[in-house]
C-alpha positions in Angstrom: -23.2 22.9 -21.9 -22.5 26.7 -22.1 -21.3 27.1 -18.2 -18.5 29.2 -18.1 -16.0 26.4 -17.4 -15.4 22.8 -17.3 -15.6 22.0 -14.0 -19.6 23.2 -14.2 -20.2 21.6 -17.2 -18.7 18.0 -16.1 -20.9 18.3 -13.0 -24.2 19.6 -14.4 -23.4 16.8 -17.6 -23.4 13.8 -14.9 -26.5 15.5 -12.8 -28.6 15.6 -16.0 -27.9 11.8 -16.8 -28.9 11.0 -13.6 -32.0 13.1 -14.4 -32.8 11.5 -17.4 -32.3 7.5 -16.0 -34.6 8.6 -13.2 -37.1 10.1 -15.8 -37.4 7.5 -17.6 -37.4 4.2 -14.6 -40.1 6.2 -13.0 -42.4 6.5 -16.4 -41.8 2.7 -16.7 -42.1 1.3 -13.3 -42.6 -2.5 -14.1 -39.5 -2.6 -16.5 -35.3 -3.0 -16.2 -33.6 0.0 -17.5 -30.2 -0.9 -18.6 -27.6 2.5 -18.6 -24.3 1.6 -20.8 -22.0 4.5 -20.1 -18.3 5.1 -19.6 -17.2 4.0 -16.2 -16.6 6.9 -14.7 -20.4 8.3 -15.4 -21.7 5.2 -13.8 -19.8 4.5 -10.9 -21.0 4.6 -7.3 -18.6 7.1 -6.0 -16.2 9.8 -6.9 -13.1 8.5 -9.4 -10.1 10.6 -10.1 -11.5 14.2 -9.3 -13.6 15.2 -6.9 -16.9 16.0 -9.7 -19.7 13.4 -8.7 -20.8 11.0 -11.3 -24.3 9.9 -12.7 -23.7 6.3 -10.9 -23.4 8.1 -7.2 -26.9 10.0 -8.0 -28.7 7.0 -9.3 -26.7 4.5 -6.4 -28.5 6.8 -3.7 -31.9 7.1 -5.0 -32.2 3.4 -5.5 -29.7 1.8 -3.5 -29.2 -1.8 -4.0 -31.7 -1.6 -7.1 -28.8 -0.1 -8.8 -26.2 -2.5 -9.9 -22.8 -1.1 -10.8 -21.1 -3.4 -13.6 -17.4 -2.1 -15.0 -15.2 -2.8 -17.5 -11.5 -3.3 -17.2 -9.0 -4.9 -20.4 -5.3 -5.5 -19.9 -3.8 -4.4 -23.7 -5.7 -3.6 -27.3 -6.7 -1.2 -29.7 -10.1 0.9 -29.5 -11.3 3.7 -30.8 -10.8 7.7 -29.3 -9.3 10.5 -29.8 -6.6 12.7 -28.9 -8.1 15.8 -28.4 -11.2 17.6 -29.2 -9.9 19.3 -32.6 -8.9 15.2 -33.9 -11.1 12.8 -35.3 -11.5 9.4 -33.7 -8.8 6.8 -34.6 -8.0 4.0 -33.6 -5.3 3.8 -30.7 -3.6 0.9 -29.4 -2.5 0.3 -25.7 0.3 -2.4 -24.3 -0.1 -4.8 -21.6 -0.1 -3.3 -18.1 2.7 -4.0 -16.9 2.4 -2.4 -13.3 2.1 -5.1 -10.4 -0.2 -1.8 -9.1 -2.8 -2.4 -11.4 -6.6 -4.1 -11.6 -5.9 -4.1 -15.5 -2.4 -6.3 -14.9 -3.6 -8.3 -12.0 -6.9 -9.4 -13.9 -4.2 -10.4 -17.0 -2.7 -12.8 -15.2 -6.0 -14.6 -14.2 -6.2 -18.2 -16.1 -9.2 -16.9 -17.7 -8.8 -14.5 -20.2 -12.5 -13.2 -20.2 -14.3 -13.2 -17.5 -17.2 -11.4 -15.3 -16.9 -11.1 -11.5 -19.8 -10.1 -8.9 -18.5 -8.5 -5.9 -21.4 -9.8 -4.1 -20.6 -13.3 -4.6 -17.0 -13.2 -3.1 -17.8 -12.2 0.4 -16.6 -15.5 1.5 -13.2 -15.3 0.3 -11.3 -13.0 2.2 -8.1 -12.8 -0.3 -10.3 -11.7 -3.0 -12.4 -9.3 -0.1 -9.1 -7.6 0.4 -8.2 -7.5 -3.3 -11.2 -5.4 -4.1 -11.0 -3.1 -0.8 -7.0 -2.4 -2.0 -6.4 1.3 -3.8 -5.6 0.4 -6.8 -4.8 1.4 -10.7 -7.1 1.1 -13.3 -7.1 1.9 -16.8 -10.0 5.0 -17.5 -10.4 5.5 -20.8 -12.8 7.2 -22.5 -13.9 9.2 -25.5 -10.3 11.2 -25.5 -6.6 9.1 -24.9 -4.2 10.7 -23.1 -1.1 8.0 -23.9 0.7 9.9 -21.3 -1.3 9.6 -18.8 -2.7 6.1 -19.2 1.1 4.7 -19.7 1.1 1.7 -17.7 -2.8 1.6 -16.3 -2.5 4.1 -13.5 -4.9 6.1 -14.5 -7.1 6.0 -11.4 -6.2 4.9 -8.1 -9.4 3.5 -6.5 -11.1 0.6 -4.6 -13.2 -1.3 -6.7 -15.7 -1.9 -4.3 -16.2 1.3 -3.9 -16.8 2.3 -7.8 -18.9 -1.8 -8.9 -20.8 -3.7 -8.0 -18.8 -6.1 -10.4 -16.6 -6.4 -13.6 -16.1 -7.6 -16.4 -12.7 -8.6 -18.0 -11.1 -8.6 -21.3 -7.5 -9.3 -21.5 -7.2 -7.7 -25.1 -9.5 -5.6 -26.9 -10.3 -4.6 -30.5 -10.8 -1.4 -32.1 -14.4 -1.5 -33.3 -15.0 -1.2 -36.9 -17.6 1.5 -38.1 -20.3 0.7 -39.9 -20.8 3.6 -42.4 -22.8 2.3 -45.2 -25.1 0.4 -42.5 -25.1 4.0 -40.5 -26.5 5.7 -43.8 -29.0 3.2 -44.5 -31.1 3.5 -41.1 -30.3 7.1 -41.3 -32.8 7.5 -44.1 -35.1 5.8 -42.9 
């Protein structure tokens, strides 16, 4: 993480998580890994700036063996923060109200919850188009930007081209930390 910029860092961050997922499925051939990352580090292409992600590395070295699964939510609190000098804090977001918007089209679904697999809707064209449409999503990570996620247009994407599938929430909580759990396994 000491390149001279960013832009370097970002890039050779995302190549060196690739690195390691490779690293370690190839040590363990005859197991799953499971990766659990912010979407934008696992997606299967390029998001909202043209540095590649960990997702687009590991989606060409193992092609369908690599299954993209997202996360979207339509209004709720989490935990980030601001900037790098701020602590983390919990932040709260409305509901999307933008008609443009994966996070506000999922919210008016009947099910509030909910997992789709891309695969599994080939058949249906309205839902084919749906996920083939350049969209907003939400796309937030360790840092909020309230500006810039105001309404869910953070991104504008097709999700077929980021997942292999989604799942939904239509509100979130703010996780609560577990400090005095924390210090126990720490000393052990």
């Amino acid at each position: 993480m000491a390149l001279p910029n960013w832009y370097d860092r970002y890039i050779f961050r995302d190549q060196c998580m690739a690195e390691n997922c490779m690293w370690i499925a190839e040590r363990n051939p005859n197991i799953k890994v499971l990766v659990w990352a912010h979407n934008g580090h696992v997606s299967k292409s390029i998001t909202d700036s043209d540095i590649r992600p960990m997702g687009s590395y590991l989606k060409e070295k193992y092609s369908s063996g690599y299954y993209v699964l997202g996360f979207g939510f339509n209004k709720g609190a989490f935990r980030a923060r601001v900037d790098k000098e701020s602590g983390i804090d919990v932040m709260t977001v409305p509901e999307v109200k933008s008609n443009l918007s994966t996070d506000f089209i999922f919210g008016q679904c009947k099910d509030e919850n909910f997992f789709m697999d891309f695969k599994s809707t080939t058949g249906n064209q309205v839902v084919q188009d749906f996920l083939n449409r350049k969209l907003y999503s939400r796309y937030i990570g360790a840092s909020y930007n309230a500006k810039k996620s105001e309404n869910g247009k953070d991104i504008k994407k097709e999700l077929i081209n980021l997942y292999d599938g989604i799942v939904f929430f239509k509100q979130t909580i703010a996780a609560s930390p577990q400090l005095k759990l924390w210090q126990q396994t720490k000393s052990l």
